[in-house]
Each structure stands twice: as C-alpha cells, then as structure tokens.
Phi, psi and omega in degrees: 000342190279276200335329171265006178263339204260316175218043149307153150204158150263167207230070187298126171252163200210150171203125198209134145322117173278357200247352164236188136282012154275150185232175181207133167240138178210116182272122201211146210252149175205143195242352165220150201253113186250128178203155166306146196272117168224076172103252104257219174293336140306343167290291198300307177308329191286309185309337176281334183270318144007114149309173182183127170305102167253147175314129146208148165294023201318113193302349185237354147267348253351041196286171218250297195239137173257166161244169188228104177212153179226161204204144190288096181265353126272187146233146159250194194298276189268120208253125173270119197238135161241091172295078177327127170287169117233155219308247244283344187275160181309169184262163154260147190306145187228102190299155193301341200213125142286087180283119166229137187069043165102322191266146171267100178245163187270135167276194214179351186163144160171145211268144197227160179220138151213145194129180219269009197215175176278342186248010173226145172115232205261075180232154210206138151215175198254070158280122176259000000 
C-alpha cells in the first residue's frame, strides 16, 4: 500500500469522433507510465500525450478513425516511466530533469536491461 500510494496517478483517456460531437472519457488509476521510445526520455514522454488517429467505430456516426488522447490528471511523489526497448537497440537517454505535465520531476534511478526477451539477459541499475 505505501509504494502504490507513493506512485499512483490517474490517467484520463479521451477518444472524439472528428465526424460528430462524441467523446467518450475513461479514467484508470496507475502506478507506471508506460510509453514508447521517440529519442529521448524528454522526448519521449511528452510524445506519449500527443493526440493521435486510431481505428474506431463510432456508434452515432459511423465513421471509421477517431483521435485519441491521454493525459495525466494527477501526479504522484514518484512518477515511474517505462521506455520500451527493442531487443537489440540502445536504451534511451534519460537526462536529469524532466518536465512532465506541467511538473518539473527529478530522476532518481534507472534500470537498463540487456538482452533480447524480458526474462533473459541482464539488468543493472543507475542511482543518482
């Protein structure tokens, strides 16, 4: 219970018809922020928040593609970011100071991995 009180946040999802006026919002409490590697980690996180065009169905229109966006509506204490890899590429740089959501947070650690599967190779971590 301390660890998730310490880096819960919510997470607001948004999903709006450009061909109508629906929206749909769905709200979901998380303790890691999982996002894709675009450069680095100053890159990356903010690029996770991006709207972006996804396949949908929209029930009052039918249209085909929707946008998609999600946004933090807390922070906690500790915000935990998971940069995705692939097997054979480099980790991405993770610079001392982040702004996310508005908050300036500090890093504090980070675990590197190598090898090609989550359950094989290497992990190392990095304290500052």
């Amino acid at each position: 219970a301390l660890l998730s009180s310490l880096t819960s946040f919510v997470a607001k999802q948004e999903i709006g018809c450009p061909g109508c006026s629906y929206s749909r919002q769905d709200s979901q409490k998380q303790c890691v922020l999982h996002v894709e590697p675009n450069g680095d980690a100053e890159n990356s996180i903010p690029a996770s928040f991006r709207a972006s065009n996804v396949d949908f169905n929209c029930e009052v229109c039918s249209a085909k593609k929707a946008t998609h966006h999600t946004r933090l509506a807390t922070l906690p204490q500790f915000l935990i970011v998971h940069i995705n890899k692939y097997a054979d590429g480099l980790g991405v740089a993770t610079p001392q100071c982040v702004r996310v959501a508005g908050r300036d947070m500090e890093r504090i650690a980070v675990m590197h991995h190598q090898g090609h599967t989550p359950d094989s190779g290497h992990y190392t971590a990095t304290v500052t």
